[in-house]
Structures are given as C-alpha cells and as structure tokens.
MARTIRO-589326 format. One record per residue: x, y, z of N, C-alpha, C in turn; residue in three letters. Coordinates in steps of 0.2 Angstrom, whole numbers, plus 5000, padded with zeros to 4 digits. Each point is the difference from the previous one (the first is absolute). Example, Ala and Ser with C-alpha at 12.3 -4.5 7.8 and 13.67 -1.06 7.14 Angstrom:
BEGIN
506649725039499650065000500450065000ALA;499850054996500450065001499650055003SER;
This chain:
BEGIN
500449945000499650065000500450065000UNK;500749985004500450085000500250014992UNK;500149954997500449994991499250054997UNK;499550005000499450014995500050095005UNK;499949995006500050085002500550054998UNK;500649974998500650065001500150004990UNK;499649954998499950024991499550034998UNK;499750005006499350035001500250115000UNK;500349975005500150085004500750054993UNK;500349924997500350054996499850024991UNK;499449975000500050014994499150024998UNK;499850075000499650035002499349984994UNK;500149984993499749994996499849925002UNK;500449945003499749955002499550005004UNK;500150075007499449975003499550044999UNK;500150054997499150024995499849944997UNK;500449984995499749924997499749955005UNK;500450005004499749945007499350045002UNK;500150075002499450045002499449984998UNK;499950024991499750014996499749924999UNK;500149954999500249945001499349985005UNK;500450005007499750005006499350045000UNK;499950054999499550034999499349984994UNK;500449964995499549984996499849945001UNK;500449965004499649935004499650025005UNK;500150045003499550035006499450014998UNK;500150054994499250004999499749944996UNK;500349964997499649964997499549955005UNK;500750005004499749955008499350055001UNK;500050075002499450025002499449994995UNK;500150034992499549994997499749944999UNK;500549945002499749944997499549975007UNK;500150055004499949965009499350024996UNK;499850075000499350054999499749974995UNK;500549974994499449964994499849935004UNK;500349975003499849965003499350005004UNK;500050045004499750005004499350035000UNK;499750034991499750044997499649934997UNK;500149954999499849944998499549965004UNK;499649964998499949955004500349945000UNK;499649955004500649945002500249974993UNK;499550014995500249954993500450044997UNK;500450065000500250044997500850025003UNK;499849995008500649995002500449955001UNK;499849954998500449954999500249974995UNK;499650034993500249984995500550054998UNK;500050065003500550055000500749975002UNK;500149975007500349995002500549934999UNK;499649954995500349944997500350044994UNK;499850054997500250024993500750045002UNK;499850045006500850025001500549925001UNK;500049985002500549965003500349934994UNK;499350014994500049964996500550054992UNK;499950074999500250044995500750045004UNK;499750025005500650065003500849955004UNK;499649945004500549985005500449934995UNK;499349974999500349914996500350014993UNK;499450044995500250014994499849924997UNK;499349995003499949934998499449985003UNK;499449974997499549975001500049965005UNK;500549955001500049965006500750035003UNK;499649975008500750045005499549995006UNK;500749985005499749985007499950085003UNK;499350015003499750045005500750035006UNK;500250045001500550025005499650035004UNK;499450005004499650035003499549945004UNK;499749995005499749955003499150044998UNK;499549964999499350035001500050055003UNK;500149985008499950065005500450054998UNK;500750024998500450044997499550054993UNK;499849954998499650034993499650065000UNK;499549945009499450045000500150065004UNK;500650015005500050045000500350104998UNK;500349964993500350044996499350044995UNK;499649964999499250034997499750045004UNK;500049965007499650035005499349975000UNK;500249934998499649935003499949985001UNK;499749945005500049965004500249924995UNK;500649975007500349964995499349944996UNK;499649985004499349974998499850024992UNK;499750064998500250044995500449994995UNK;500750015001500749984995499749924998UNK;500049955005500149974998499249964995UNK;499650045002499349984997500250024991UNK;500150065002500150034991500649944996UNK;500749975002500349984999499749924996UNK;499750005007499449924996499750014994UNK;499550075000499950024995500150024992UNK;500650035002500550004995500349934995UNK;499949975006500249934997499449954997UNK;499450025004499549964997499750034993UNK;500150084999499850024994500749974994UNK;500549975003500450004995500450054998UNK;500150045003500650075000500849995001UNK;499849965005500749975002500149925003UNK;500649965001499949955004500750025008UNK;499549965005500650025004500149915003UNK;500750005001500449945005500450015005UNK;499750025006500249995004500250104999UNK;500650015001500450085003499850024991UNK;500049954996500350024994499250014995UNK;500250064996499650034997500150014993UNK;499449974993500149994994499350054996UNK;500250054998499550034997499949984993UNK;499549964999499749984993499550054998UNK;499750065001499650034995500350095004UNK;500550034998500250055003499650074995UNK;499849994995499450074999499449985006UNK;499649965001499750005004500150025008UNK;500749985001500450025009499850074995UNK;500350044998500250064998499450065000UNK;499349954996499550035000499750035009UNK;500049945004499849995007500550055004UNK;500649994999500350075005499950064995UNK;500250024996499650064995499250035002UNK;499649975001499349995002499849995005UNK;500249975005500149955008499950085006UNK;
C-alpha cells in the first residue's frame, strides 16, 4: 500500500484518473441500487440475474455468487419472494437453475421482465 500511495502522491494525473475512475463506480453502484429498487419483485430480479449474467459472467450460464436471502435482500424482498419468482422463472422456461448455478435460456424475455418488472 506504501508502493501505490507514494506513485499516487507523485504523480498527480494518475490520481485524477484513479479519482475519476472511483467516482464513476460510485455512481453506477447508486444508480443501479435506485433502478433496482424502482422495480417490482419480477423485475428486480430479472434485473439482477442479467447483471451478473452480461456485466459480471459475460455468459448465460454461471453459478449465482449471492445466496436467496442475499438476493432478496438486495431488491428489498423477502427471501420467500426471490425464491418464488426464481421457480417461476423456471417454470415459464426463461431459465434453468442447478443448484447455485444459473442458465438463462430465453434472455429477451429476462430482459423484457426487468425492463417492465
């Protein structure tokens, strides 16, 4: 940490960049908290699979890094809730899940439902 602060403190165009940087993670964290939370339950968590499935995986299938309870309390609810929709999700065919792991087979329709949701 002393190596990153002392090329920090000497080189004044890097920590604008890091500032700059840091600032725009920031907000995207706040803005995507408010879109979240603007949503109802089938929208926020098809929001929230599409992030993790486009932004974080980069891939239709990819194991869940989050627990239920984690999920629902990132939408704001109840983990009962997360996990009803996720049934659902699967029963209409939108996606299949195995265990942690998570396979989106019809991603306009995720797409539709958090867009909509």
């Amino acid at each position: 940490m002393d190596d990153v602060k002392s090329i920090v403190t000497g080189n004044g165009s890097l920590a604008l960049s890091l500032l700059k940087r840091m600032s725009k993670v920031a907000d995207k964290i706040i803005l995507d908290s408010l879109e979240i939370r603007t949503k109802h339950l089938r929208g926020g968590v098809a929001y929230l699979l599409l992030y993790f499935s486009l932004d974080v995986y980069f891939s239709s299938e990819f194991d869940l890094p989050l627990s239920r309870k984690e999920m629902a309390e990132y939408v704001g609810m109840t983990t009962e809730n997360v996990i009803r929709t996720l049934s659902e999700f699967r029963r209409d065919g939108i996606l299949k899940i195995y265990g942690k792991t998570i396979h989106i087979i019809n991603m306009d329709t995720l797409k539709s439902i958090s867009e909509f949701g």
